[in-house]
N, C-alpha and C positions, 0 to 999 in steps of 0.2 A: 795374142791373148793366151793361147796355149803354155807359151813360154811362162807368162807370170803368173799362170796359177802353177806351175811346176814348182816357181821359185818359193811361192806360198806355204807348199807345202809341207818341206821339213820345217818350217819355222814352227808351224804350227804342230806340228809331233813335238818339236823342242821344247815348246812352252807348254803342252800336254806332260812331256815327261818332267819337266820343274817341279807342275801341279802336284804330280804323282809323287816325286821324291818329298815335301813339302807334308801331304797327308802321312807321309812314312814315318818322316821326321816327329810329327804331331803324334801321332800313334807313338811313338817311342818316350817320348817325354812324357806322357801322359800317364804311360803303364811305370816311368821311373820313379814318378811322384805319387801314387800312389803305393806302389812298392817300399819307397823310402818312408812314408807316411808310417806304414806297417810295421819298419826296420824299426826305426824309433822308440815307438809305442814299446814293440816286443821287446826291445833290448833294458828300457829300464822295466818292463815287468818282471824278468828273471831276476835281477837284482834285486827288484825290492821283496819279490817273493822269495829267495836266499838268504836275505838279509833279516824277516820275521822267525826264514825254520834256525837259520843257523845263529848270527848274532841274539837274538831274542829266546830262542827255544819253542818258536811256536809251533806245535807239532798239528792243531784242527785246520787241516790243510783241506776239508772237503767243507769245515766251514765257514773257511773263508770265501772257499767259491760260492758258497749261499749267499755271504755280505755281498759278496761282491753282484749277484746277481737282483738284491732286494734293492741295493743302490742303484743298482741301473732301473729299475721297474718306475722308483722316483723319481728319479732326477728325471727318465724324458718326457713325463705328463708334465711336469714344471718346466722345463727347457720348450715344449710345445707351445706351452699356454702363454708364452712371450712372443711367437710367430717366429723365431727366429728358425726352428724347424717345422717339419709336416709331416704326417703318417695318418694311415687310414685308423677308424674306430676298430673296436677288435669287434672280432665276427669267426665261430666258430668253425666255418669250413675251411677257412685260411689257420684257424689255429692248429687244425685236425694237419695240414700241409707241413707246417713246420715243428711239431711235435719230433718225426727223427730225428732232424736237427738237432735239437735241444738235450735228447737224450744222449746220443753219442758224445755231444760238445762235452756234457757234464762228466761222462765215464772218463773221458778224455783228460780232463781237465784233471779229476780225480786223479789217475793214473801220472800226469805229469809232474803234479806236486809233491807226490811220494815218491817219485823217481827224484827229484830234485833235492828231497831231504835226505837221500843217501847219496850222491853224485856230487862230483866236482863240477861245475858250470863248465867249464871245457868237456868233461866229461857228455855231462846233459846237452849240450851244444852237439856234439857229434852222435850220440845216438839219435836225435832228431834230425839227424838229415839223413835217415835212413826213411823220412817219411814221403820224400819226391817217388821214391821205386813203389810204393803201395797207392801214392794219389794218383801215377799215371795208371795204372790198374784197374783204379776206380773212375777216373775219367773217361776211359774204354768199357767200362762193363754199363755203369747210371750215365754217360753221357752218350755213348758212341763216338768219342775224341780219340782218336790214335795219334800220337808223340810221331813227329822223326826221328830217323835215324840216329842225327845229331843229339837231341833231348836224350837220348834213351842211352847214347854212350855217357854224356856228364854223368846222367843220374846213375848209371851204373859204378864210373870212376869214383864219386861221394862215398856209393856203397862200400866199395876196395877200401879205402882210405878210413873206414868207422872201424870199419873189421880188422884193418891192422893196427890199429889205435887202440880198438877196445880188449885185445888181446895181452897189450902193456901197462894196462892200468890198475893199481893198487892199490888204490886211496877210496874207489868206489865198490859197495856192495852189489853181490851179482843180483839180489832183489832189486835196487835202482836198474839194473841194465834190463829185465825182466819186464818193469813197471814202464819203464822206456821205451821198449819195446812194441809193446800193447800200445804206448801213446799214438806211437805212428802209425797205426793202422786204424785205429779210432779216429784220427786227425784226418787222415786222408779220406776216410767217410762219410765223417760231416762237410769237410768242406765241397766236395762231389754233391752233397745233399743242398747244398746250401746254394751255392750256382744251378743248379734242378730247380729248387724251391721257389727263388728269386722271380725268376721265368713263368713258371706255372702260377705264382697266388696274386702275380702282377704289383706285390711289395716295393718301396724302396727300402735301400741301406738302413733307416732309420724304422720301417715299421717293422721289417726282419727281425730289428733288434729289442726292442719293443714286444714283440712277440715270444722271441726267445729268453727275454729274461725272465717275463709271466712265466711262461710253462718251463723254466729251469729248476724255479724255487721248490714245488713238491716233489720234483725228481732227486734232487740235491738234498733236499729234507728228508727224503727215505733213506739216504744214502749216509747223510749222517746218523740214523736212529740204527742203522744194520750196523756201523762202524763204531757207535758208541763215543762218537767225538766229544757230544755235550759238555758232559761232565768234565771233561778236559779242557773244555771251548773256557764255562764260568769258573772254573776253580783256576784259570791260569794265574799266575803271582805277577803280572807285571804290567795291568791291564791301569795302572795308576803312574807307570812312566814314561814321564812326557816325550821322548824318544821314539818308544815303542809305539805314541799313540801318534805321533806323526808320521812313521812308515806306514801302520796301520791303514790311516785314512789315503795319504798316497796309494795304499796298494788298492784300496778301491776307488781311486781316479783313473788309475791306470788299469784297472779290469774293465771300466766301462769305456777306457781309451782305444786298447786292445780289441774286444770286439767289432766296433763300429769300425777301425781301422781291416780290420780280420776281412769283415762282409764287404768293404767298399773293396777292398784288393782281389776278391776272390770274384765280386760278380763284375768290375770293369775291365779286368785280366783272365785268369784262368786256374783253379783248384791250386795245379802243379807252380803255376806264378809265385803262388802266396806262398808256399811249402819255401822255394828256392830261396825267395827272395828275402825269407828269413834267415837265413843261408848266409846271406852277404852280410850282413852283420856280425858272422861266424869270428872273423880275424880280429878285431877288436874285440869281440865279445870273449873271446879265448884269451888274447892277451892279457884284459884286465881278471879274468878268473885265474891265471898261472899266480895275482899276488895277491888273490882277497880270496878269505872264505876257505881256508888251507890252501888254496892251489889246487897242481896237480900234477901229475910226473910228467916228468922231464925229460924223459928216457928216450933214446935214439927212436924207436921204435911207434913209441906213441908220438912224438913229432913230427915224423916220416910219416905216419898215417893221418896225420892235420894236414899234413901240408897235401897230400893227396886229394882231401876230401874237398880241401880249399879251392887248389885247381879243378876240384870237376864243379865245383859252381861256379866259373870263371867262366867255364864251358859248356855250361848250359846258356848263361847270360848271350851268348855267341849265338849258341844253337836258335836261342829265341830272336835275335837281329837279325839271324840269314833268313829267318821264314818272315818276318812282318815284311822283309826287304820283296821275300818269293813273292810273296800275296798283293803287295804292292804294285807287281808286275805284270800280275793278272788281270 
């Protein structure tokens, strides 16, 4: 009898450790699809937002983050009232919770759309991935998350790779690298607040959002009355072609697509997750900005520094598989 429970034994660690690789495996597809969820979203937001400052000339780039966020306030009490989603009633101590949020997102948002109307989308692509080195920062300071080792070299190799790019590049004004800049650290502080928030007001992905589009609107409405967009917003010339008015409305599908992708990636993964994982859209996203929308140089130098930036998100993606692999082990 001794004997066969001996024999019992490792079968049964074996088929423990299947289990184990199995939840690993789960865990990983789960964080990719979400991730890609996000990739999607964001890569035609940059375009169609490129495609209003530069093809169109639309320069009210903080008020379209206001459309964009009055549309979202509608559409999910309508989308609600079908049952097809759920969120809590609003209630002001939950509103008073996600209030940071909203303000950073807005600055944020502000700041990226004017980095956009002077940048090359390669351009804008690669000063945003200067934003993994400020979210893991902030993931350590509002979370208590410390990165390994691994994470902490990609994000640094990203960093290399912007800086010797953004050194070659001629086509972008040093206000966009400036305004770019600022984004990443704005970016990285909501989304820290946003995984915080999540947790603490007991929200889901949908009421977060919900929430945040309410209190975006008179934040984003100060910010256009400081900036004086208005005037520029209704006196635009082109608010009658049908072109225009179909990117238009696209760009507020895809700002209400973008969020809700934003929060689902950031509270089922992690701050630095979402940062990166925007990242992997970088090579196609670059390639198709080097023939639309002027491009952008070509120079040994700024290509050498893509292709840096490229392999350190290559190597984050790594960094993140040894540790779900560690934790699995535990």
């Amino acid at each position: 009898m001794t004997g066969s429970g001996e024999d019992e034994k490792p079968e049964m660690e074996e088929t423990s450790g299947w289990k184990l690789d199995s939840h690993v495996r789960s865990q990983i597809l789960k964080s990719i699809g979400y991730c890609s969820f996000y990739i999607l979203v964001s890569s035609t937001m940059v375009f169609t937002n490129k495609a209003l400052t530069y093809s169109y000339r639309f320069s009210s780039t903080t008020v379209l983050l206001l459309c964009q966020m009055v549309f979202t306030a509608i559409l999910l009490p309508l989308v609600k009232s079908t049952g097809l989603i759920s969120f809590e009633k609003f209630d002001f101590k939950r509103a008073f919770q996600v209030t940071p949020i909203s303000l950073f997102y807005c600055l944020n948002g502000a700041c990226g759309l004017m980095a956009l109307k002077s940048m090359s989308v390669p351009s804008y692509t690669l000063i945003k991935r200067l934003a993994p080195l400020f979210t893991i920062s902030m993931e350590y300071t509002v979370l208590n998350k410390k990165a390994s080792t691994g994470v902490i070299l990609a994000v640094c190799t990203m960093v290399v790779g912007t800086l010797i790019a953004s050194q070659d590049d001629s086509k972008s004004a040093v206000s966009g690298w400036a305004f770019g800049f600022a984004s990443c650290i704005l970016q990285a502080l909501y989304l820290a607040l946003v995984k915080k928030s999540g947790a603490q007001s007991g929200l889901n992905t949908w009421g977060v959002l919900f929430y945040h589009s309410l209190l975006s609107v008179p934040i984003l409405t100060a910010l256009v009355l400081l900036l004086g967009e208005f005037e520029a917003f209704l006196n635009f010339d082109q608010w009658f072609s049908r072109g225009f008015q179909i990117v238009f409305v696209g760009s507020l599908f895809a700002g209400f697509l973008l969020n809700y992708a934003l929060f689902l990636c950031t509270e089922r993964t992690s701050p630095t997750s979402t940062v990166v994982s925007g990242h992997v859209k970088a090579l196609a996203q670059t390639v198709i900005g080097f023939f639309t929308f002027e491009g952008a140089d070509t120079s040994f130098w700024y290509l050498f520094g893509t292709g840096v930036n490229i392999s350190g998100g290559a190597g984050y993606a790594y960094a993140k598989y040894k540790y779900l692999q560690t934790q699995g082990s535990k």
